[in-house]
C-alpha positions, 0 to 999 in steps of 0.5 A: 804502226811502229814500222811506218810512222819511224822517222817520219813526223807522225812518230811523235804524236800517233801512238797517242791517237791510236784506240787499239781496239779493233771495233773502235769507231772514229776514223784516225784508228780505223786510217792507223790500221789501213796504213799498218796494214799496206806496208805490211803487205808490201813487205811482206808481199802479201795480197790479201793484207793489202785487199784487207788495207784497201778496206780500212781505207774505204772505212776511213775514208768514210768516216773522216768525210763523216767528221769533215761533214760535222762543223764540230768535228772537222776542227779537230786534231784527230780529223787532221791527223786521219787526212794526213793517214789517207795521204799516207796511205795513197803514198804506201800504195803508189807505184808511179813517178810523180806525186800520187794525185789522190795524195795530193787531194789529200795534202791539198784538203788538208790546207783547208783544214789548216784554214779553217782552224783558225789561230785557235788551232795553236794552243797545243803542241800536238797542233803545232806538230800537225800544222808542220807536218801538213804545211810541209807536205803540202810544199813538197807537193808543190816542188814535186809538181813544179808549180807556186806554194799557194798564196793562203799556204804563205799566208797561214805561215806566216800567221803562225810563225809567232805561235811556233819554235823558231829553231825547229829545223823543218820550219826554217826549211820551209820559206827556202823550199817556197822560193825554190818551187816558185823558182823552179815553176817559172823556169816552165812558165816564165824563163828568164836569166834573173833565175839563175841569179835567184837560184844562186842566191837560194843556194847560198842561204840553203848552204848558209842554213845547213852551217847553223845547224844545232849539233843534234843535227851533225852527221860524221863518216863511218869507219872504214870497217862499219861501211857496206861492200859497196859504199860509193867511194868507200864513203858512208855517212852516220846520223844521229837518227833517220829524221836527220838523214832525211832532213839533210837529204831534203836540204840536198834535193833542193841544192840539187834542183837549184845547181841544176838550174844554174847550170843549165841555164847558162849552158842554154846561152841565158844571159850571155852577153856574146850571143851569136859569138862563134863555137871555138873562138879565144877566150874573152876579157876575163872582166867579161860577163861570159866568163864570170857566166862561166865560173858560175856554171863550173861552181854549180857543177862542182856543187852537185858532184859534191851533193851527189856524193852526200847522197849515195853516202847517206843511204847505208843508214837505212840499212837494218842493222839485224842480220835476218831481216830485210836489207833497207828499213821501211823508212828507206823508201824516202830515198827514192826521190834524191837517188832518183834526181841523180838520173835525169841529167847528164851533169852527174858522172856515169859511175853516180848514175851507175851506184844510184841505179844499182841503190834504186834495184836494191831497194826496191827488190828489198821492200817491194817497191815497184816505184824504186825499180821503175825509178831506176829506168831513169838511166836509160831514158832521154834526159829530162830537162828543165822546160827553158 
């Protein structure tokens, strides 16, 4: 459990769930050892560990549908946390691309439960800490999958907004990812040039929040002698812990999106005001709209040189300091998703796309992560765009 709970929202509160005795019966135990076990085994590549894990979860899952069944029961923090666990395990096991679709069921299940505890659900910081971890979960899922944050998902927030810390950085973040998926979920149904000017405008309040930051959350750039051989650009990062690296690293992926966005939507002719101009004409009345089009498309593209750079510089924090053991802390798997983003446009340079392909192999030869390596043939394939 100490291995793959670091940096992530359960580090708080599991251990406090967790009944160590093996034959004990209630469903968060029993979904503890399942999730233990699979990133056991994929570390260590063993398949009777993971066999062993799949059966923890079939016992899991059992039994937190059992708790679901009970009115009683199913109000309770430890059933929350034990969904949360059959979500994290479907997520350890997975071998794809995209979201897994039983996470996502279980993220989705969740938000249930979030609705149906009710306001009483905050008398506790436990509760809080779990009403976080669940309302972010299911927000990721929605951007990964590129539709709308639900409207009881914007509903439940805001209800809880008065019960929570206002400064806690994740919930800060929340309202900018809803506008960001809903965002990049319309440039699939409804293309039109006012996202573009909505992504500008999410990309500055995202900026904006990152220059609030306390000081718990700064990062600084190793010296010189502290950096690994092949640092991109001689360039890495030190943060405080590897929440902090990833929070920034979610901060990003959203600029990522966003810069992406507005590049390709001017590129594409969105709100151009000489549509049918020819290929090579002279340049236009600097007071012309086509040419602040312009100085926007170049801003975002000096964005995302700059936020691709942050990303390669971020991943030798979760190096393992140890000599003997692994190259990547278990907790690295969260690099996969922004290292992976930076091989689906030809917007970043070749020598970003060669380093994160480099970064994603490494990775995922290092802790048996199918899904890095496959993640990494993103380089080779046509690029993916968004559906204008």
């Amino acid at each position: 459990m100490t291995s793959f709970i670091i940096s992530s929202p359960f580090e708080e509160y599991l251990p406090y769930l967790y009944n160590s005795d093996p034959l004990s019966q209630d469903a968060v135990s029993t979904a503890i050892r399942a999730s233990s076990l699979a990133t056991f085994a994929l570390r260590v590549r063993d398949s009777r560990h993971m066999r062993t894990a799949r059966s923890h979860y079939a016992l899991a899952l059992a039994r937190t549908n059992a708790s679901l069944a009970n009115p009683e029961e199913a109000l309770l923090d430890s059933t929350l946390a034990a969904v949360l666990l059959l979500g994290l395990f479907e997520a350890v096991i997975f071998q794809g691309r995209q979201s897994p679709e039983t996470w996502t069921i279980h993220t989705l299940g969740a938000l249930e439960l979030l609705r149906l505890r009710g306001i009483d659900q905050f008398q506790s910081k436990l509760a809080h800490r779990l009403f976080t971890q669940t309302i972010t979960n299911i927000r990721t899922s929605c951007i990964q999958r590129i539709v709308p944050v639900p409207p009881e998902c914007l509903a439940l927030h805001n209800q809880a907004i008065r019960f929570l810390d206002p400064q806690d950085p994740t919930l800060r973040l929340g309202p900018i990812i809803d506008r960001a998926a809903s965002i990049r979920a319309r440039t699939k149904t409804h293309p039109c040039p006012q996202l573009i000017y909505e992504a500008i405008d999410l990309d500055q309040e995202a900026l904006a929040l990152t220059d609030s930051f306390e000081e718990k959350m700064d990062f600084g750039i190793r010296l010189a002698e502290d950096n690994p051989p092949w640092a991109y650009l001689g360039i890495a990062y030190r943060y405080p812990n590897h929440r902090v690296a990833k929070y920034w690293n979610a901060v990003r992926m959203i600029r990522m999106f966003l810069n992406e966005l507005i590049w390709r939507g001017i590129s594409f002719g969105f709100d151009n005001p000489h549509p049918n101009r020819p290929v090579g004409v002279g340049p236009c009345d600097p007071l012309c709209k086509c040419t602040q089009l312009e100085a926007l498309k170049q801003k975002a593209i000096e964005n995302l040189g700059k936020i691709a750079v942050d990303v390669l510089a971020s991943v030798s924090d979760f190096l393992e300091p140890t000599k003997g053991r692994g190259k990547f802390c278990p907790s690295a798997r969260a690099l996969i998703w922004p290292l992976s983003i930076l091989l689906t446009s030809s917007v970043y340079a070749s020598s970003v796309k060669k380093h994160a392909v480099f970064l994603l192999h490494e990775l995922g030869v290092d802790l048996n992560l199918p899904q890095a390596i496959d993640a990494a043939k993103l380089a080779y394939e046509p690029e993916m765009t968004e559906d204008w």
